[in-house]
C-alpha atoms as an extended CHARMM CRD file, in Angstrom:
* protein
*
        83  EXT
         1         1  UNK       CA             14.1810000000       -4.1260000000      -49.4230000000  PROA      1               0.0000000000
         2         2  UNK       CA             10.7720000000       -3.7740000000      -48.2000000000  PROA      2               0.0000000000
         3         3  UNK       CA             10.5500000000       -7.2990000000      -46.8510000000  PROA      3               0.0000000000
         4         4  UNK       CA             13.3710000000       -6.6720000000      -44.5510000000  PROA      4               0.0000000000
         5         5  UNK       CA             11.2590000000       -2.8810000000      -43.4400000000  PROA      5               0.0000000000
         6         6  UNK       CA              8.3130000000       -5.2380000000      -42.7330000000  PROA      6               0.0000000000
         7         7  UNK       CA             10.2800000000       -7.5600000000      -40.6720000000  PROA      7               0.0000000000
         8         8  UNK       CA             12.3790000000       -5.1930000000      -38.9680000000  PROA      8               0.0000000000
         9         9  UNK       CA              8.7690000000       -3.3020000000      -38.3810000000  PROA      9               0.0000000000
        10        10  UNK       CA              7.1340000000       -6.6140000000      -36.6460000000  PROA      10              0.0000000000
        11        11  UNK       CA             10.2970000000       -7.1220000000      -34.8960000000  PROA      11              0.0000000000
        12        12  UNK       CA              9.7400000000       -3.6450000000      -33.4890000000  PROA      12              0.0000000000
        13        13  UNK       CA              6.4230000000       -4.1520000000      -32.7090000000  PROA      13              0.0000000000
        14        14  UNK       CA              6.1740000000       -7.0560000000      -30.9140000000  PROA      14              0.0000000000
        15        15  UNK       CA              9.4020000000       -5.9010000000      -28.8360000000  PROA      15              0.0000000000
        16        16  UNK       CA              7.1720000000       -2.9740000000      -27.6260000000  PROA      16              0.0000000000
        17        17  UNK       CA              4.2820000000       -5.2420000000      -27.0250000000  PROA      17              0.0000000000
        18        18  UNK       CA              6.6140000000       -7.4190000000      -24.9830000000  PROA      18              0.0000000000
        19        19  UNK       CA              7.7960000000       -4.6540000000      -22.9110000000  PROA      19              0.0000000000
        20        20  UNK       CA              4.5870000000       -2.7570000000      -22.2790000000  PROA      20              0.0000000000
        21        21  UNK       CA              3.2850000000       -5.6780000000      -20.6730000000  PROA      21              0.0000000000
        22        22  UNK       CA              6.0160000000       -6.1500000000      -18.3860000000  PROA      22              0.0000000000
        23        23  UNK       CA              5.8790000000       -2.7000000000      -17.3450000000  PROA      23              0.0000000000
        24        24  UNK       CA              2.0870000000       -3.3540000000      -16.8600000000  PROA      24              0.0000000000
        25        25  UNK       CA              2.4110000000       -6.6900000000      -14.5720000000  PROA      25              0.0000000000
        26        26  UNK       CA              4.9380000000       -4.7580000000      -12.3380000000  PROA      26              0.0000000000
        27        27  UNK       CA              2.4950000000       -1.5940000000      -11.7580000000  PROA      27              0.0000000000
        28        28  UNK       CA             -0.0350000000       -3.9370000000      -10.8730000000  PROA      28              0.0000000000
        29        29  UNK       CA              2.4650000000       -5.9300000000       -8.5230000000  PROA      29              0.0000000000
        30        30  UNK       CA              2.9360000000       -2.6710000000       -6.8020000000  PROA      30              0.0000000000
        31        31  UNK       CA             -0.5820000000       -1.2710000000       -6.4560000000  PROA      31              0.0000000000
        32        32  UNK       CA             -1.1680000000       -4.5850000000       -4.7740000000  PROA      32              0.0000000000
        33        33  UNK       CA              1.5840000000       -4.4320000000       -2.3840000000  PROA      33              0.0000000000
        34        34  UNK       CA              0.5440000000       -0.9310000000       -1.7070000000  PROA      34              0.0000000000
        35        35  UNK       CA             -3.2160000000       -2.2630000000       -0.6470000000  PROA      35              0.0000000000
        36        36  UNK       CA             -1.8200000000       -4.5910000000        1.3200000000  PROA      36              0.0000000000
        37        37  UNK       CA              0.5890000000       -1.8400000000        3.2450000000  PROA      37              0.0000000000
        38        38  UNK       CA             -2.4950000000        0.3410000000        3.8240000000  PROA      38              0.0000000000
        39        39  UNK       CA             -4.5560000000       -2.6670000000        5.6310000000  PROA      39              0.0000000000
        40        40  UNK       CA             -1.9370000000       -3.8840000000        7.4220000000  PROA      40              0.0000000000
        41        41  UNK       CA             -1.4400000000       -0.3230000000        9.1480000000  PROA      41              0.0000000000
        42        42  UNK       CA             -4.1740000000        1.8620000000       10.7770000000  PROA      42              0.0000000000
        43        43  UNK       CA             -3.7380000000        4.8500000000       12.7670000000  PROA      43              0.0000000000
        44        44  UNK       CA             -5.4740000000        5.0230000000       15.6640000000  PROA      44              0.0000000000
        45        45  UNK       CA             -5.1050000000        7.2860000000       18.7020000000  PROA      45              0.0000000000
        46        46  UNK       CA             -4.0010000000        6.8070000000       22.8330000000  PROA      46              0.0000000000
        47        47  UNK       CA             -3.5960000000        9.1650000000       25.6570000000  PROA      47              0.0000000000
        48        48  UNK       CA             -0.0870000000        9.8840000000       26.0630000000  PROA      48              0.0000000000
        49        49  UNK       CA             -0.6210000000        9.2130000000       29.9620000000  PROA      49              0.0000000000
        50        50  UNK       CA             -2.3630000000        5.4760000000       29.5440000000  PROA      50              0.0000000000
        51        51  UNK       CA             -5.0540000000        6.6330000000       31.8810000000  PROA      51              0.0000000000
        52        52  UNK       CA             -6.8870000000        3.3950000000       29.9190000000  PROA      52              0.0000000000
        53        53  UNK       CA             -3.8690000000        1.4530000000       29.6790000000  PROA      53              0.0000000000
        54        54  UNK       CA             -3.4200000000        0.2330000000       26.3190000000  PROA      54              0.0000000000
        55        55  UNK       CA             -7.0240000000        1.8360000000       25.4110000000  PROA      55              0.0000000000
        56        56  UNK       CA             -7.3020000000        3.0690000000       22.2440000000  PROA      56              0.0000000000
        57        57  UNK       CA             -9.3430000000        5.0400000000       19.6950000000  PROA      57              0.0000000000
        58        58  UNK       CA             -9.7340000000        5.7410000000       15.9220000000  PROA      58              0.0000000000
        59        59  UNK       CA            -10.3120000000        9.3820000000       16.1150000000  PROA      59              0.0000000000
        60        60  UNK       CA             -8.9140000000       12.1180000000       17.3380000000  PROA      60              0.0000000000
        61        61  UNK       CA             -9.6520000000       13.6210000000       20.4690000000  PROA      61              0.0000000000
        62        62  UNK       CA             -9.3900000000       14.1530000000       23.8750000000  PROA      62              0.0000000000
        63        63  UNK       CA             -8.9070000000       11.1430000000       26.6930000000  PROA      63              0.0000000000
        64        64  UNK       CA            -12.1790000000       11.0060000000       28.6730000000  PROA      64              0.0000000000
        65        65  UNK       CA            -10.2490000000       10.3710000000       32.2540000000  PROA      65              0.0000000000
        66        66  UNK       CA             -7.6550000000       13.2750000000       32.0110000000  PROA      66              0.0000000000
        67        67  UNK       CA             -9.0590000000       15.1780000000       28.7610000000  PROA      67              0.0000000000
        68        68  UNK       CA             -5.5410000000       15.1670000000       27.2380000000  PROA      68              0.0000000000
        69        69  UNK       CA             -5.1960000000       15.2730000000       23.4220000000  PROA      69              0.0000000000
        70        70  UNK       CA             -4.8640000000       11.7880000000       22.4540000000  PROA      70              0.0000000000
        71        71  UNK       CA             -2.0700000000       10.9530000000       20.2300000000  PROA      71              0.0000000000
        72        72  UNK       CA             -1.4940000000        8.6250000000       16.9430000000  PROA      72              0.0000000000
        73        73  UNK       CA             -0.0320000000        5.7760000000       17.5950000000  PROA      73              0.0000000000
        74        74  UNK       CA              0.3010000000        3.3920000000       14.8320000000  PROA      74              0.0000000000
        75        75  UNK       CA             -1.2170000000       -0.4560000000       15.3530000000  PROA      75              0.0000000000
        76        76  UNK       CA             -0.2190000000       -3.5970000000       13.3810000000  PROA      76              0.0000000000
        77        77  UNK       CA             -2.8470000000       -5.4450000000       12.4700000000  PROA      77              0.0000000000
        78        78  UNK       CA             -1.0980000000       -9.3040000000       12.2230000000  PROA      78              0.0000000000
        79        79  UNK       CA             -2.2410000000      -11.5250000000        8.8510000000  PROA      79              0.0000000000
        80        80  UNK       CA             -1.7920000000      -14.7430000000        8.2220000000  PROA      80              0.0000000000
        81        81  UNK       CA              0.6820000000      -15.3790000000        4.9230000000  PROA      81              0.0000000000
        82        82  UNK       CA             -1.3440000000      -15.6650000000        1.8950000000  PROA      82              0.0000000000
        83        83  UNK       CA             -0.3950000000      -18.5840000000       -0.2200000000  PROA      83              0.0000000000
């Protein structure tokens, strides 16, 4: 009797063990793909009217040709694929 409550104990444990570090790799799999998401987007700002063209800045403001508020405008930064 209590060698078959030891084994079914071990069993137990190591099942945990097993699935806590699965749980563990995935967490870190997804803080990574989170960094990754945050450097590949920046926000950065552009007057609505292009006085600059394509100008833009990464703080908020005012344009310096026609003092409107500039507005976000998100920019994709490109990366090569990591292998």
């Amino acid at each position: 009797m209590k060698k078959g409550l030891f084994t079914l104990a071990i069993i137990f444990t190591f099942g945990i063990l097993i699935t806590s570090c699965k749980t563990s790799e995935k967490k870190e799999h997804d803080k990574v793909h989170v960094k990754e998401h945050l450097h590949a987007e920046k926000t950065v700002y552009q007057c609505p009217m292009k006085c600059e063209e394509e100008k833009t800045y990464e703080k908020e403001g005012t344009c310096p040709v026609c003092e409107m508020k500039l507005r976000k405008k998100a920019e994709q930064q490109q990366h090569e694929p990591h292998h």
